[in-house]
C-alpha positions as CSV (number, residue, x, y, z in Angstrom):
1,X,-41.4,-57.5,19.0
2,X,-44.7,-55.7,19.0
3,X,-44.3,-51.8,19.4
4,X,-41.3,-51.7,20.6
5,X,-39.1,-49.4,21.0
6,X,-36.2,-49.4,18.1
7,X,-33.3,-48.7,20.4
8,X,-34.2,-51.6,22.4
9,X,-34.3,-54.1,19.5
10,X,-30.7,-52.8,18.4
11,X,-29.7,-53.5,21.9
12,X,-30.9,-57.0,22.4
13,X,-28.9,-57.5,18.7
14,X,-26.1,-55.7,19.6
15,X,-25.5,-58.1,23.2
16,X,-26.2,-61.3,21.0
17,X,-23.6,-59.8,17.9
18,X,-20.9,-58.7,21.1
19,X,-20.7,-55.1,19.1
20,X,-21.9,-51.7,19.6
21,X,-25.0,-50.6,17.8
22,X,-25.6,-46.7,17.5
23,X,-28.8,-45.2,16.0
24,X,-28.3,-41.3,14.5
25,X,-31.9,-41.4,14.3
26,X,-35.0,-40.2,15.9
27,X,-36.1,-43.7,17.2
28,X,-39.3,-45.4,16.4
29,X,-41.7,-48.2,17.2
30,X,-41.6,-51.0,15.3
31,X,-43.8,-54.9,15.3
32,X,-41.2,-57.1,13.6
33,X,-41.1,-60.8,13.6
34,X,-38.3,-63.2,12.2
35,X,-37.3,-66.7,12.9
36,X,-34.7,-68.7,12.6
37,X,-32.0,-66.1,11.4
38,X,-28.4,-64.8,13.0
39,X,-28.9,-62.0,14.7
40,X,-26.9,-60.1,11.8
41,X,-30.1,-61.0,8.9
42,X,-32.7,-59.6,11.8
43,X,-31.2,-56.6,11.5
44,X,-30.6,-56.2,8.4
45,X,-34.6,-57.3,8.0
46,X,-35.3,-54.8,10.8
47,X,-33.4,-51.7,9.1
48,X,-34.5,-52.3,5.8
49,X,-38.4,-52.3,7.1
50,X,-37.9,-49.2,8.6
51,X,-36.4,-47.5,6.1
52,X,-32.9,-47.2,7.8
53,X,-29.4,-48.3,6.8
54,X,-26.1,-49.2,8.8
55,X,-22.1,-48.5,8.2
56,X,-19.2,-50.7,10.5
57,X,-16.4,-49.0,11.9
58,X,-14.7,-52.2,13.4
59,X,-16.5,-53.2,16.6
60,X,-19.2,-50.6,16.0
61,X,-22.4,-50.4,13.9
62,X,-23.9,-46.8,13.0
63,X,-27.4,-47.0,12.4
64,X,-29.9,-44.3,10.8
65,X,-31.6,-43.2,7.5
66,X,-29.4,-43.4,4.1
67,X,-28.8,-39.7,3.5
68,X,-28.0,-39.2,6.9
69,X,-25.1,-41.9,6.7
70,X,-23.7,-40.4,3.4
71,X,-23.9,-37.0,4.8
72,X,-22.2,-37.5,7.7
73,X,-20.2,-40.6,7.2
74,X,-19.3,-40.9,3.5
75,X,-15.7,-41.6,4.5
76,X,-16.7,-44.9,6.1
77,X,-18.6,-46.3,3.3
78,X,-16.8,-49.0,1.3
79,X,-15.3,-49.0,-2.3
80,X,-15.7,-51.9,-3.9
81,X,-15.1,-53.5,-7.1
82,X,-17.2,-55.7,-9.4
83,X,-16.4,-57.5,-12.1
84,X,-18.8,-58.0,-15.5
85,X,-18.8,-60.9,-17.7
86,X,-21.4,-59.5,-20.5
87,X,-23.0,-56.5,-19.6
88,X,-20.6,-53.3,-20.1
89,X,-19.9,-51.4,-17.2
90,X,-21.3,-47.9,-18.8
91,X,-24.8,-50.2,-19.4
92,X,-24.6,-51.4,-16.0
93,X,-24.5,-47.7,-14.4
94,X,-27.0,-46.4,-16.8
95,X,-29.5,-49.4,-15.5
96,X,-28.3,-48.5,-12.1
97,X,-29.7,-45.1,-12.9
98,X,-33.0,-46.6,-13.8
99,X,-33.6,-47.8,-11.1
100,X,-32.8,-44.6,-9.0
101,X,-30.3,-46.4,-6.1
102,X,-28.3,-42.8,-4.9
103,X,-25.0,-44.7,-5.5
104,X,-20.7,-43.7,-6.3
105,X,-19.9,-45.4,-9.4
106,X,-16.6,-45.7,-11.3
107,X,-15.8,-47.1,-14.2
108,X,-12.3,-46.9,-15.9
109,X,-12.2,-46.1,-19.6
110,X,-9.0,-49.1,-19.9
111,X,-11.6,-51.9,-18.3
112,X,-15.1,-51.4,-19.4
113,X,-16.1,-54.9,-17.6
114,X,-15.5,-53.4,-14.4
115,X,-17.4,-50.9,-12.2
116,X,-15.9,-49.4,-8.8
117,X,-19.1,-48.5,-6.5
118,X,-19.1,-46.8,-2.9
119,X,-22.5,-47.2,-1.1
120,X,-23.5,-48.8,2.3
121,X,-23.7,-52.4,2.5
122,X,-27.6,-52.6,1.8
123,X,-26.9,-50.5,-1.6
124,X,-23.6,-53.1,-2.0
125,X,-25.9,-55.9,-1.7
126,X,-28.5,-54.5,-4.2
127,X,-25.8,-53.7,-6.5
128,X,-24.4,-57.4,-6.9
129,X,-28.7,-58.5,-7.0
130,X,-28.8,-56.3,-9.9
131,X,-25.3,-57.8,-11.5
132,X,-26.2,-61.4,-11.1
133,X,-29.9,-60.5,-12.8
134,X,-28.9,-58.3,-15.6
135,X,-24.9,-59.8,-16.3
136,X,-26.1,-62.3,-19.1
137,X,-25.5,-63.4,-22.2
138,X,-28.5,-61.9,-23.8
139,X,-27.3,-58.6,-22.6
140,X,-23.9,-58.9,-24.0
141,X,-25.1,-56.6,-27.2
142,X,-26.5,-53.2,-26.5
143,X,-28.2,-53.6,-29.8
144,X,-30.2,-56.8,-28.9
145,X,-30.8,-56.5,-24.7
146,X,-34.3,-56.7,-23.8
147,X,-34.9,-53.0,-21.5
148,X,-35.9,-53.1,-17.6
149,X,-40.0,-52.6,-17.5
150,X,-41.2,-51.2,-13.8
151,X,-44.1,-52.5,-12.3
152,X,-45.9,-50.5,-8.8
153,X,-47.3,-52.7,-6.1
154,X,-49.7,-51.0,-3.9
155,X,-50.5,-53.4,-1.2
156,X,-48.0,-56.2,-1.3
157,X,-43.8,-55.6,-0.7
158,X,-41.5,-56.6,-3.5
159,X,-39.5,-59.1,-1.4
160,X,-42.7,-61.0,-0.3
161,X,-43.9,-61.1,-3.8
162,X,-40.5,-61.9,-5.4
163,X,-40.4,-66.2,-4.1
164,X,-43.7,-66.7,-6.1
165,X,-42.4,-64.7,-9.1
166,X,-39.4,-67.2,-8.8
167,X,-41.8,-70.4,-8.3
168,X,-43.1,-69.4,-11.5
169,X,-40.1,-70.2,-13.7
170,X,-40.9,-67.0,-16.2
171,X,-38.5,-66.1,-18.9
172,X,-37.4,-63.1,-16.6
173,X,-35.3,-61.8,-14.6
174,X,-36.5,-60.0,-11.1
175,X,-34.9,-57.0,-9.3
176,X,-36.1,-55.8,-6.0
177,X,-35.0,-53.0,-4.0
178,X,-35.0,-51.9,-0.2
179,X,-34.6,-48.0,-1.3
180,X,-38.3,-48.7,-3.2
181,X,-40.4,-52.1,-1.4
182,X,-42.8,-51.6,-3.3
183,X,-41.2,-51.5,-6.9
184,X,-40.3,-54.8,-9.1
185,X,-38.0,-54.2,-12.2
186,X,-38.6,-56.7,-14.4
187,X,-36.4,-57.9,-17.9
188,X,-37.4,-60.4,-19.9
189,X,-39.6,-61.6,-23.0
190,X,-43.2,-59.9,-23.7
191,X,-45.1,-63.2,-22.7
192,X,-43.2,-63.4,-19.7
193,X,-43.5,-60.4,-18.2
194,X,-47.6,-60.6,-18.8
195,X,-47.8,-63.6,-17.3
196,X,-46.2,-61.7,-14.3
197,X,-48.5,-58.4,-15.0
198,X,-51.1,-61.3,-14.1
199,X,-49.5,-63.0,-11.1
200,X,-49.5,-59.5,-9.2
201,X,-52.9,-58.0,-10.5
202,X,-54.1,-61.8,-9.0
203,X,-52.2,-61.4,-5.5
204,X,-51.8,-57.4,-5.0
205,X,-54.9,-56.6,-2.9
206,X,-56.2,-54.9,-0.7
207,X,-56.3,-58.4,1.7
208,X,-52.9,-59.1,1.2
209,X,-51.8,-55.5,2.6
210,X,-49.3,-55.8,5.8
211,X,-48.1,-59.5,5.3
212,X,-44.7,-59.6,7.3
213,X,-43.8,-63.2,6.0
214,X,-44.0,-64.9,2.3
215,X,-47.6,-66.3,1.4
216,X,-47.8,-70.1,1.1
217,X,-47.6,-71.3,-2.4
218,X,-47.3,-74.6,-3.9
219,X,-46.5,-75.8,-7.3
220,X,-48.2,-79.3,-9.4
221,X,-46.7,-80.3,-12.2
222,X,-49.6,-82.2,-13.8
223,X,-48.5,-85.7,-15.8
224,X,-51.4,-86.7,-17.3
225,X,-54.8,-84.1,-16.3
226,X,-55.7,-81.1,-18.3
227,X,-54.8,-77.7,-16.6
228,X,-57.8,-76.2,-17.0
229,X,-60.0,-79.0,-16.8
230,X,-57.7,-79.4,-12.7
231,X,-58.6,-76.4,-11.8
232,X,-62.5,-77.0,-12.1
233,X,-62.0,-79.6,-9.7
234,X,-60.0,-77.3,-7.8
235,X,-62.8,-75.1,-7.8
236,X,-65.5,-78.0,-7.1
237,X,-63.5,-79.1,-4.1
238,X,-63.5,-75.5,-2.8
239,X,-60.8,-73.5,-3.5
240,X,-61.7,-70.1,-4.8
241,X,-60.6,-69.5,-8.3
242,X,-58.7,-66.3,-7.2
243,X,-56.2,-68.3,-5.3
244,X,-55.6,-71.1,-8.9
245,X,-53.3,-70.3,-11.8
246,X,-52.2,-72.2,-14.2
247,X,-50.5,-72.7,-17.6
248,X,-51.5,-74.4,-19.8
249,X,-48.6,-74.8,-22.3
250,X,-46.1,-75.5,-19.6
251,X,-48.7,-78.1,-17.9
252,X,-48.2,-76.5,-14.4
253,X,-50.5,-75.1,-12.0
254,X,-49.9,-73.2,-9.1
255,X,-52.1,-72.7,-5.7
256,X,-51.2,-70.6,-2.9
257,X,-53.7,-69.0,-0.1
258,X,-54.1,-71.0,3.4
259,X,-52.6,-74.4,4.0
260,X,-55.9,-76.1,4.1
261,X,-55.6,-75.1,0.0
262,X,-52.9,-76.1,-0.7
263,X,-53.7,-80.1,1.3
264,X,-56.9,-80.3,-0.5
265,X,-55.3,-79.5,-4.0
266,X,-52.1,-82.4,-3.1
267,X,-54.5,-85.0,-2.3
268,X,-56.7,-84.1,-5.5
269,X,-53.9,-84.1,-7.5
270,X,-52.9,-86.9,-6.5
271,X,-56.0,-89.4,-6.6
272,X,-57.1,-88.0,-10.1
273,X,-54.3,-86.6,-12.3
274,X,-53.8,-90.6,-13.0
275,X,-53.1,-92.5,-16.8
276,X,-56.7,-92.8,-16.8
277,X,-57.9,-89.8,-17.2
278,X,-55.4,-88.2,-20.0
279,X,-56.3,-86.3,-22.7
280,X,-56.0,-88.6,-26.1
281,X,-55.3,-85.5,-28.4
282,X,-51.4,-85.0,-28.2
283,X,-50.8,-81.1,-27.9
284,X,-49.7,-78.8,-30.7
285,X,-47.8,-76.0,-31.2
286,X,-45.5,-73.3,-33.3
287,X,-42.4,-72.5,-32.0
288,X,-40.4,-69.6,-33.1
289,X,-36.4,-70.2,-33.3
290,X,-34.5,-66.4,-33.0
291,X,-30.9,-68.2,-32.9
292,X,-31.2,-71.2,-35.7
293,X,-33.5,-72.6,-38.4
294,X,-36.5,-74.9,-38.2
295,X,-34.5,-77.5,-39.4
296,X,-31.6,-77.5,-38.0
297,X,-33.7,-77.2,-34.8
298,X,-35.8,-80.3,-36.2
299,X,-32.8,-82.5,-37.0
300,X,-31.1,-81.7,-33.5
301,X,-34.2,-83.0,-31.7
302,X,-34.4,-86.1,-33.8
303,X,-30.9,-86.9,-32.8
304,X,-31.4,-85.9,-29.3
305,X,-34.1,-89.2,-29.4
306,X,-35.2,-88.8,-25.7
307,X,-39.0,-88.3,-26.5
308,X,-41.0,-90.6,-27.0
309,X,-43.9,-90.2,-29.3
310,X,-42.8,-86.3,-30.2
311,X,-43.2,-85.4,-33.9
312,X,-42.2,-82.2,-35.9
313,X,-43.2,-80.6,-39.1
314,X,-41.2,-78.0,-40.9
315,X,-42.6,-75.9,-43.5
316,X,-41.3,-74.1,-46.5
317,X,-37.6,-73.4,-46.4
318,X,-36.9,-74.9,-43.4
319,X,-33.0,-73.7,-43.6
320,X,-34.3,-70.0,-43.2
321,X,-37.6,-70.3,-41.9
322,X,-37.5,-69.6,-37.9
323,X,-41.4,-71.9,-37.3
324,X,-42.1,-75.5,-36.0
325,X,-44.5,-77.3,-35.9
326,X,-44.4,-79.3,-32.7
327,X,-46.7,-82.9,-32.4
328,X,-46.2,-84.2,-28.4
329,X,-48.1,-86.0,-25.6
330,X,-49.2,-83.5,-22.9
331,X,-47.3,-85.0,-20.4
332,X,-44.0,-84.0,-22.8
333,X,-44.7,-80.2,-22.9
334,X,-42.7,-78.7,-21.0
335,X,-39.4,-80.6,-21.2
336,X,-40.1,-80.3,-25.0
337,X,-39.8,-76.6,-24.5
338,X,-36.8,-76.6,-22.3
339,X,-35.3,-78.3,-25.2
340,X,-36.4,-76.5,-28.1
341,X,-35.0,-72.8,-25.6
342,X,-31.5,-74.8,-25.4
343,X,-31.3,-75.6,-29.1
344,X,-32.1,-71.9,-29.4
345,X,-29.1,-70.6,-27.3
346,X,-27.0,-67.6,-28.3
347,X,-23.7,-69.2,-28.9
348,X,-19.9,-67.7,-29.1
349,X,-19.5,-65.9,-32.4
350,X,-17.0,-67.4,-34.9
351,X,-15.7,-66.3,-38.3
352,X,-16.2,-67.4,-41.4
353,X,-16.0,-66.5,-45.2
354,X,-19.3,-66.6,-47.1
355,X,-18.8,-65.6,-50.5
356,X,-16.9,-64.1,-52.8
357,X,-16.7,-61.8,-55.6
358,X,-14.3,-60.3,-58.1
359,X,-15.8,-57.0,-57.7
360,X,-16.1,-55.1,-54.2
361,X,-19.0,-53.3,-55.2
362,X,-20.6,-56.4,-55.7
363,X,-20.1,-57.8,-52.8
364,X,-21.3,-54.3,-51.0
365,X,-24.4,-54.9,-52.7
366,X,-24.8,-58.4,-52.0
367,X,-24.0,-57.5,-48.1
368,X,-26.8,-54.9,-48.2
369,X,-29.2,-57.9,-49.7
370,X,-28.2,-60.0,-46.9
371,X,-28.8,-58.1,-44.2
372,X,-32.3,-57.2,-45.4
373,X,-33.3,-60.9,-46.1
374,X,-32.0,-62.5,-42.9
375,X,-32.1,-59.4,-40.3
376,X,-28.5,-60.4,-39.4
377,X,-26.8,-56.3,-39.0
378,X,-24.6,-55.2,-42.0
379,X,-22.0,-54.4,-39.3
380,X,-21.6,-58.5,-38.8
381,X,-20.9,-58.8,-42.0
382,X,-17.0,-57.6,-43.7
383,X,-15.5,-57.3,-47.1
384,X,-11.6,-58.3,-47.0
385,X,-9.0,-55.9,-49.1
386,X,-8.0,-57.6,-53.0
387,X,-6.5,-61.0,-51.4
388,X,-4.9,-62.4,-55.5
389,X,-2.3,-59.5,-55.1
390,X,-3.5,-58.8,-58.8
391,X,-4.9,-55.1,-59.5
392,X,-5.9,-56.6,-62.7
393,X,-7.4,-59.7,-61.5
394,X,-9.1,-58.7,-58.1
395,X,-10.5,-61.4,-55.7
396,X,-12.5,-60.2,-53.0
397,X,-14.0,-61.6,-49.5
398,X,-17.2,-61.5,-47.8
399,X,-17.0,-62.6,-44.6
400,X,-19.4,-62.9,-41.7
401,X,-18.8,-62.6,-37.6
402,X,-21.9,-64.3,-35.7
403,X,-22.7,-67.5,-34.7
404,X,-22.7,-70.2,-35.9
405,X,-26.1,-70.9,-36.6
406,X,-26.9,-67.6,-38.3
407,X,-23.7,-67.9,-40.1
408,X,-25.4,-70.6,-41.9
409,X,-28.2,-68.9,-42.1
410,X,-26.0,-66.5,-44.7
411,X,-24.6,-69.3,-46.1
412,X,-27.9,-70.7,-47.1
413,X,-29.4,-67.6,-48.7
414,X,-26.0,-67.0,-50.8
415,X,-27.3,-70.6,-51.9
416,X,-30.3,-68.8,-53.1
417,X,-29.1,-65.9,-54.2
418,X,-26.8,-67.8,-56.4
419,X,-29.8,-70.3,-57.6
420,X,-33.0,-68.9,-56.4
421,X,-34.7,-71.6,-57.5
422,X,-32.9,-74.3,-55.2
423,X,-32.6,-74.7,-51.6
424,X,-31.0,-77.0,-49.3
């Protein structure tokens, strides 16, 4: 459709849906192109370029801008409910605040894991976009969730952006939203959202401004070639450098731009990235455990004995030092850093004693130690009542609730406590 009128559009959908379409709007031009969709997701696209929104009343489809719907229609609009498996339901509607969608929201005191929410079905739909990004395990404690970071586009829209985001694989999760196309709300680690910071200060410009379908975009994961050392062929086989990323650590590069790019860089690729012509120094790096200890991590990936040619060095206490040293073949990287973010996986709390003490106060004491030495919360960490039944001869309990990795992480420094001199 190329300035055509919006009435007409909606009527052309409306015959091929076999429903009635009404817009309560002033009616506007509008160039939109789509392929290969139902004539429902046209719509949809069509309504949330424009701005507009829709409510069904059986056969019929209203049609016209948000506030006009929820003045004039609030009635219609349906209450639905949504279920939480980590995130609480007062967290949920506080992010929902944040990121400014005008919606109803309920949330019974008895059930904090569920939220009741009345919107159109555009807001509906962002609503479960923004519960299947932000409903994870990492956000299960208030105390440890990583905040949502806005970042502005000024040329590019969100949903075009957002498939290369994903392409990516960052340590992130994405929200877009049709009530701001121009807005990403990004959660995730400090690197990750950087390297994103990156991707869009690469791709948001001025040249890029008006694109009505997703820039092309192809991924190489690189077996044997430097990264950096492929993109200066790249760049010798004439592809600009603006349209090249890579990384390095993860041994991927990316190249989007016109499809002649993104030929020249398979068939490259593909004639030199070759045994020939790999790097003979193995790469090395530190990683940095949150969840368990270098050497529990180091142990686990000895057993795992699927990598061939990967070494690792621990250094001093190991069983409460968080670094590795990491020895592996380039090749390796990145599946040795899907493994080593496994190992590091939150698990399910358990509890377990950890010491014990005749004396409460001493064990009070010892708890306060704890916490400061391995920056596991006091509030993890309980003192049972006198368990011997004896006023005279007291035994008391300390007793920790957390995983089990940083449960032995406790355990180990009582060790020390106990003996400073030893370790495990």
């Amino acid at each position: 459709m190329r300035q055509a009128d919006l009435r007409d559009v909606l009527s052309a959908l409306a015959i091929k849906m076999e429903r009635t379409i009404i817009l309560l709007d002033t009616p506007v031009r509008v160039t939109f192109f789509v392929e290969n969709v139902t004539p429902l997701t046209a719509m949809k696209l069509l309504l949330q370029n424009e701005g507009f929104d829709y409510l069904e009343n059986g056969d019929c489809i209203l049609v016209g801008r948000p506030e006009k719907l929820k003045e004039n229609f609030f009635n219609l609009m349906a209450l639905t409910r949504f279920n939480l498996k980590y995130i609480s339901a007062p967290a949920l509607t506080a992010l929902i605040g944040e990121l400014e969608i005008p919606l109803k929201i309920l949330s019974p005191e008895t059930n904090p894991r569920t939220i009741w929410v009345q919107g159109t079905p555009r807001e509906l739909g962002a609503v479960r976009g923004i519960i299947a990004a932000l409903d994870r395990p990492e956000n299960a404690d208030p105390k440890t969730s990583i905040p949502l970071e806005r970042l502005d586009l000024l040329y590019l829209n969100a949903e075009i952006i957002k498939p290369l985001i994903e392409e990516l694989a960052l340590s992130a999760q994405v929200i877009t939203l049709p009530v701001n196309p121009q807005t990403i709300w990004v959660q995730g680690t400090p690197a990750a959202v950087e390297r994103l910071k990156e991707l869009i200060a690469i791709l948001d410009r001025p040249e890029n401004a008006g694109l009505e379908t997703k820039l092309d975009m192809a991924s190489f994961r690189l077996n044997f070639m430097d990264a950096e050392k492929m993109t200066l062929l790249l760049k010798e086989a004439g592809i600009a450098e603006k349209y090249i990323l890579y990384d390095e650590t993860a041994h991927l590069l990316w190249v989007y731009g016109p499809s002649s790019n993104l030929e020249i860089a398979r068939e490259l690729i593909a004639a030199v990235d070759l045994p020939e012509n790999a790097e003979q120094l193995p790469h090395i790096f530190i990683y940095q455990f949150n969840n368990i200890s270098a050497l529990d991590a180091a142990e686990r990936l000895n057993e795992m004995a699927v990598f061939k040619g990967v070494k690792t060095l621990t250094f001093n206490y190991p069983e409460i030092n968080g670094e590795l040293l990491v020895i592996c073949p380039h090749h390796l990287t990145e599946q040795v850093y899907k493994a080593l973010d496994l190992l590091d996986g939150a698990r399910r709390r358990i509890r377990m004693p950890v010491d014990s003490a005749g004396k409460r106060s001493a064990l009070a004491a010892r708890r306060e130690l704890l916490a400061e030495l391995t920056g596991i919360s006091s509030s993890r960490m309980h003192i049972s009542d006198n368990l011997s039944g004896d006023n005279e001869n007291p035994y008391y309990v300390l007793w920790v609730e957390e995983t089990p990795d940083k449960v032995q992480l406790v355990r180990d420094m009582v060790e020390i406590i106990n003996a400073p001199r030893s370790g495990r």
